[in-house]
KOLDREN-901308 format. One line per field, with one value per atom (N, C-alpha, C): residue number from 1; x, y, z; residue in one letter. Coordinates in Angstrom, 1 decimal. Layout:
residues N
k NUM, ...;
c1 X, ...;
c2 Y, ...;
c3 Z, ...;
r A, ...;
This chain:
residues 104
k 1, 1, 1, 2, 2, 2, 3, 3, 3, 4, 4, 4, 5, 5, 5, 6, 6, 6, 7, 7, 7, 8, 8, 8, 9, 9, 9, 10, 10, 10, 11, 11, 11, 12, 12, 12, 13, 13, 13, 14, 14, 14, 15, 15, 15, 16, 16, 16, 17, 17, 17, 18, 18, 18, 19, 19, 19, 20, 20, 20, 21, 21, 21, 22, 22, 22, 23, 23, 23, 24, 24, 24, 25, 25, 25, 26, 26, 26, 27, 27, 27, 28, 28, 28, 29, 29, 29, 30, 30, 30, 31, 31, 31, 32, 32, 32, 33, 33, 33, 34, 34, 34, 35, 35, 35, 36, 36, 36, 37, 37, 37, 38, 38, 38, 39, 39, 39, 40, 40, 40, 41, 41, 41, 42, 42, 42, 43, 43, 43, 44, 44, 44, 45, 45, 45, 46, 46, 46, 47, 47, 47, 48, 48, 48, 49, 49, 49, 50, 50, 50, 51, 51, 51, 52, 52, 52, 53, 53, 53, 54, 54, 54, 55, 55, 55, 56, 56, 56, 57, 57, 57, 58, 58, 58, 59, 59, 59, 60, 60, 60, 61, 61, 61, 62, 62, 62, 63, 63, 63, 64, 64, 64, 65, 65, 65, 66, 66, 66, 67, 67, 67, 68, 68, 68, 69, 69, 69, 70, 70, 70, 71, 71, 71, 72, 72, 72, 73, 73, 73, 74, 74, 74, 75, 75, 75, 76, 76, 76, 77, 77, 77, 78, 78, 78, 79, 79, 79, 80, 80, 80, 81, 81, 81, 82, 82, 82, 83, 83, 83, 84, 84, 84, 85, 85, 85, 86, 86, 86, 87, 87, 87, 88, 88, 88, 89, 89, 89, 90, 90, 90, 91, 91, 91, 92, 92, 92, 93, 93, 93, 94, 94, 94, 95, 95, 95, 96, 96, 96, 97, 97, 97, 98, 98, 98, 99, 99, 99, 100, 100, 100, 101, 101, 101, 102, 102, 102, 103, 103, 103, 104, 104, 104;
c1 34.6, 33.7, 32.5, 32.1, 30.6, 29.7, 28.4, 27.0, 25.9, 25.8, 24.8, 23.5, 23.1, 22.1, 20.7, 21.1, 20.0, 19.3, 20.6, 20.4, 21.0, 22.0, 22.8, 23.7, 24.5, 25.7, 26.9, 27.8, 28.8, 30.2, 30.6, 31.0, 32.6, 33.7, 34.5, 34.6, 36.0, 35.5, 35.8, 36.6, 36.6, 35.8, 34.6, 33.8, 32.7, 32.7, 31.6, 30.4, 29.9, 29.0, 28.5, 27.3, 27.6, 27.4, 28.6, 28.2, 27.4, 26.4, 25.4, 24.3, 23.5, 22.5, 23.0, 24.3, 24.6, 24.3, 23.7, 23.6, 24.4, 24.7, 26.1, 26.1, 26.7, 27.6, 27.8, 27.8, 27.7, 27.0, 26.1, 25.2, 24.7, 23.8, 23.3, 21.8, 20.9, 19.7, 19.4, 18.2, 17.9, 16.5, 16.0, 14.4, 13.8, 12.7, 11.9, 10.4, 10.0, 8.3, 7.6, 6.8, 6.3, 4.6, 3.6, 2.7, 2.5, 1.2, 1.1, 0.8, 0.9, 0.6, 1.3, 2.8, 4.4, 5.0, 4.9, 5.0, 5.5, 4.7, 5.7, 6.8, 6.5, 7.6, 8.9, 8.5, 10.1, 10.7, 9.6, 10.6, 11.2, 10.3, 11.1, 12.3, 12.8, 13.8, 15.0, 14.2, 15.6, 16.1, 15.4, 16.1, 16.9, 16.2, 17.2, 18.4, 18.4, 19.9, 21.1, 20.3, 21.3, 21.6, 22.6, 23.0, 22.3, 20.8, 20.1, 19.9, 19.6, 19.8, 18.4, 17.6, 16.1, 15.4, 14.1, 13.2, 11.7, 12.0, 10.7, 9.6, 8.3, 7.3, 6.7, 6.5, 6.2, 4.6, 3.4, 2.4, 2.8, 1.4, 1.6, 2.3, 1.4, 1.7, 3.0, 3.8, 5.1, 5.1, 3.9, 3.6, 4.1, 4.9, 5.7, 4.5, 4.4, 3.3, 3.5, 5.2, 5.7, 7.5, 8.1, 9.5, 9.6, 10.8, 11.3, 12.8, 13.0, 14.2, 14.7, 15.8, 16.6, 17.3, 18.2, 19.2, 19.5, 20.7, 21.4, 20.6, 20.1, 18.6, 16.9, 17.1, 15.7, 15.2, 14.5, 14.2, 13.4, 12.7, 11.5, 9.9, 10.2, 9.1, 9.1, 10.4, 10.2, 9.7, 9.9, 9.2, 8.0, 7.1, 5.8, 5.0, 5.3, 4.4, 4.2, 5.9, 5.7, 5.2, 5.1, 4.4, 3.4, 2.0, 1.3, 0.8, 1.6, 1.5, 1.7, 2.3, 2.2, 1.2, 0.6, -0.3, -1.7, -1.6, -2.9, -2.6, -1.1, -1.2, -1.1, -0.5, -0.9, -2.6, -3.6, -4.7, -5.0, -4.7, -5.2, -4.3, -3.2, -2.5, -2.1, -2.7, -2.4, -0.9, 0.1, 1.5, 2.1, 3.4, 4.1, 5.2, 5.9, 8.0, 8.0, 9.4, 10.1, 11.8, 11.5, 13.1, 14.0, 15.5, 16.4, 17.6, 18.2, 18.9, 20.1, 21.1, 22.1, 23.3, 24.2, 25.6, 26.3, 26.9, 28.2, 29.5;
c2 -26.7, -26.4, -25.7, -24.7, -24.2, -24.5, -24.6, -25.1, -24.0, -24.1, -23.1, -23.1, -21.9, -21.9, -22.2, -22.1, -22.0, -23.4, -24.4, -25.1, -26.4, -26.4, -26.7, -27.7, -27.4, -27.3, -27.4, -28.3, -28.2, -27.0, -25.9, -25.3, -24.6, -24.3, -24.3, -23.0, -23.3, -21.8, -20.8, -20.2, -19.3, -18.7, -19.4, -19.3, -18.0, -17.2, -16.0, -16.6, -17.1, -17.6, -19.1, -19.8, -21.5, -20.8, -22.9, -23.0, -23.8, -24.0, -24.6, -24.0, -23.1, -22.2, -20.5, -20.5, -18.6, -17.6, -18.2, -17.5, -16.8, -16.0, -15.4, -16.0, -16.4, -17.3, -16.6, -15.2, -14.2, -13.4, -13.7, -12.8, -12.8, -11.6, -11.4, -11.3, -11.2, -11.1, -10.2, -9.0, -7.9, -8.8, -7.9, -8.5, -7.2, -7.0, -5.7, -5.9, -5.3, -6.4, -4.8, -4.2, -2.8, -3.2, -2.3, -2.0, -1.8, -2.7, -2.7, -1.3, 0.1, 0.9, 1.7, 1.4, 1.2, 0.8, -0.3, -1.6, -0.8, 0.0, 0.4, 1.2, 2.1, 3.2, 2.4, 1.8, 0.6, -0.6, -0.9, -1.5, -0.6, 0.4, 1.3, 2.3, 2.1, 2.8, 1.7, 0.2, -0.7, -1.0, -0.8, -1.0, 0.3, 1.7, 2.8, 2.5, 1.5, 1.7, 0.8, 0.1, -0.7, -2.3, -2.9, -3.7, -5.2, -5.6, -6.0, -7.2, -8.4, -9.0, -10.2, -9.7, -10.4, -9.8, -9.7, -9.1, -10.1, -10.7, -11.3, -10.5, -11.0, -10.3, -11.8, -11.2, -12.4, -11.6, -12.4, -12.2, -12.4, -12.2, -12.3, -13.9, -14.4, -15.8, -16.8, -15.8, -16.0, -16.7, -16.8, -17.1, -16.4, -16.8, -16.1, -15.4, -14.0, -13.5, -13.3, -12.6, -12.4, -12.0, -12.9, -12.6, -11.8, -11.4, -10.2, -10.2, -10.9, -10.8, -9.8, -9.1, -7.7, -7.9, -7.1, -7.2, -5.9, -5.6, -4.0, -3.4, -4.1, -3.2, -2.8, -3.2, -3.2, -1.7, -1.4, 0.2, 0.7, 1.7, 1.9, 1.1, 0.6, -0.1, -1.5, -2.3, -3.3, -3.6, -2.3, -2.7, -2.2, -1.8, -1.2, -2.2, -3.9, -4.6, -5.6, -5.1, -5.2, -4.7, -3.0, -2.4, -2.2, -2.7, -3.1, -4.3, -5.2, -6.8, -6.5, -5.6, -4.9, -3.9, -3.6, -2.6, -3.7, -4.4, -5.5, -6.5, -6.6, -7.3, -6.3, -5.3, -4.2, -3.8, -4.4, -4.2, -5.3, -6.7, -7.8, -8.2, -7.4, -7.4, -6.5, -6.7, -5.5, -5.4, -6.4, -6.3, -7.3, -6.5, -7.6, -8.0, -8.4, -8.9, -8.8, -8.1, -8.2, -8.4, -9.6, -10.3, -9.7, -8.8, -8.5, -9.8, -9.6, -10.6, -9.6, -9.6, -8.2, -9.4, -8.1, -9.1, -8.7, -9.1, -8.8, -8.2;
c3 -25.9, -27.0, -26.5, -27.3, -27.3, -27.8, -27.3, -28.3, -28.5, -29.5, -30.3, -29.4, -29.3, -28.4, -29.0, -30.7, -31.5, -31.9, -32.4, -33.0, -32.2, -31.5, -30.3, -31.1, -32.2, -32.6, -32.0, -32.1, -31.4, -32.2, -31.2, -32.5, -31.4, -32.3, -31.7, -30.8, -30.0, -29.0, -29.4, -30.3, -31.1, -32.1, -32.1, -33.2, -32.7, -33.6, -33.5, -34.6, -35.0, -35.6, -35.7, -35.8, -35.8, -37.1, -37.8, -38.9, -39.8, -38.7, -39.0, -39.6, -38.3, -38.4, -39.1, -38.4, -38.6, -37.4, -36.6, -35.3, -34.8, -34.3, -33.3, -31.8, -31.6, -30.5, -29.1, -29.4, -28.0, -28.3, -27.3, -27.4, -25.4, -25.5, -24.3, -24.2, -22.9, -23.1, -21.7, -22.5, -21.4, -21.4, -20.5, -19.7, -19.6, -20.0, -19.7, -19.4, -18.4, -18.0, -18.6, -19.4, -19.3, -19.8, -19.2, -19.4, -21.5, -21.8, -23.1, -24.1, -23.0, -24.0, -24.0, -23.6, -24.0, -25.0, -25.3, -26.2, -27.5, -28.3, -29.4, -29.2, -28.3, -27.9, -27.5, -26.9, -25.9, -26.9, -28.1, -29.3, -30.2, -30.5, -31.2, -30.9, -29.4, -28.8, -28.7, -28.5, -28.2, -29.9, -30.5, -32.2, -32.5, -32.0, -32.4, -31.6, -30.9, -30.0, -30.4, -31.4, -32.4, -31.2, -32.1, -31.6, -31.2, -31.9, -31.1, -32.6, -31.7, -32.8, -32.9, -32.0, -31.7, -30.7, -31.0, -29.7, -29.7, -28.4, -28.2, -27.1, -27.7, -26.9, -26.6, -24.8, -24.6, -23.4, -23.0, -22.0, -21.0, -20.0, -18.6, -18.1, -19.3, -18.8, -19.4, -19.9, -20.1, -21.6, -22.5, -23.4, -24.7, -26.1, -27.2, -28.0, -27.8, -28.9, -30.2, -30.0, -31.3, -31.1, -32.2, -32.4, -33.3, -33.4, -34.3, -35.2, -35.6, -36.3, -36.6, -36.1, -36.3, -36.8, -37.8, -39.0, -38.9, -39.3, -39.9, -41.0, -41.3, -42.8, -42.4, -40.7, -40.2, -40.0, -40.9, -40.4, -41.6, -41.4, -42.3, -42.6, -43.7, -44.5, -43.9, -43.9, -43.0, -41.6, -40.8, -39.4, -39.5, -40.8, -40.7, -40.5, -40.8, -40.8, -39.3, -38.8, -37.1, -36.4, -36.6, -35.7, -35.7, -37.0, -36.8, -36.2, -36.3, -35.3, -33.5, -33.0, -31.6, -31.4, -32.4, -32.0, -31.3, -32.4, -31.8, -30.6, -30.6, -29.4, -28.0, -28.4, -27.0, -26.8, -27.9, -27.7, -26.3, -26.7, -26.3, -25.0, -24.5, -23.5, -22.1, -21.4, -20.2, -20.0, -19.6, -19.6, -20.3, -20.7, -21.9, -21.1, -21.6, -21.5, -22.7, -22.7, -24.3, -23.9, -24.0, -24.6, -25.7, -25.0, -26.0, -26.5, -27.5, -27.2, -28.3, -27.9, -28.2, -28.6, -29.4, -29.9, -28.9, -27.9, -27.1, -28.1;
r X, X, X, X, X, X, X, X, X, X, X, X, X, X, X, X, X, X, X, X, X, X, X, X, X, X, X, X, X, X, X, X, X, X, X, X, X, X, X, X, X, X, X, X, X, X, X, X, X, X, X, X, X, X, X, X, X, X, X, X, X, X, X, X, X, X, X, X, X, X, X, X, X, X, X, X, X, X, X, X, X, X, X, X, X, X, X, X, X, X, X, X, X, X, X, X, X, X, X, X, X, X, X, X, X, X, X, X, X, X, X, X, X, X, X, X, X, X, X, X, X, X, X, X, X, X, X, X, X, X, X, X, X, X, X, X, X, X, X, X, X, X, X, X, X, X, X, X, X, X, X, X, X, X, X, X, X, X, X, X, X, X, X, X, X, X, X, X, X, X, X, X, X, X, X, X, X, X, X, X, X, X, X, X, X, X, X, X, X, X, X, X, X, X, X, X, X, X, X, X, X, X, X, X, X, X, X, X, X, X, X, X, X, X, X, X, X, X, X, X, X, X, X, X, X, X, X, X, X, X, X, X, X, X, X, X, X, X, X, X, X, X, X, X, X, X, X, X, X, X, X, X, X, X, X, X, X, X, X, X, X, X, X, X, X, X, X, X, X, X, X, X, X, X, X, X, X, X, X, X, X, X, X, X, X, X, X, X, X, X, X, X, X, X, X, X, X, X, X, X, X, X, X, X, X, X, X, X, X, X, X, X;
């Protein structure tokens, strides 16, 4: 049996989704450490690259500034009110991490 990473669900091994939360069951996680006046260019390159199903920004001190819920509808008008939410935290941050977390 597999457990939900989200919700920690016991869910079967075949299962691509819990059916608890809706989470996807396989997924992966990249790591990127970049200087904050990067920060929009390097989210808005890992969303044009599809496949991404969360992006966390996290500080020096390993601290969550801001998540990102990604969906197949994410684009335009909806990430206008994210990319202003990174613009202010690349004010207030010399270096970020941004947690990918992708569908396998």
């Amino acid at each position: 049996m597999k457990i939900c990473k989200k919700c920690g669900a016991e869910l079967l091994d075949e299962a691509k989704f819990c059916h608890i939360c809706g989470s996807p069951t396989e997924t992966k996680e990249e790591e990127f450490v970049i200087d904050s006046d990067n920060l929009i260019e390097k989210i808005k390159e890992i969303i044009h690259e599809g496949n991404v199903t969360k992006i966390t920004v996290k500080d020096e001190k390993d601290k969550v500034l801001l998540e990102i819920p990604v969906t197949v509808g994410f684009i335009g008008v909806l990430l206008v009110p994210w990319l202003a939410a990174l613009g202010a935290i690349a004010a207030l941050a010399t270096r970020c991490k941004i947690i990918v977390e992708k569908k396998e």
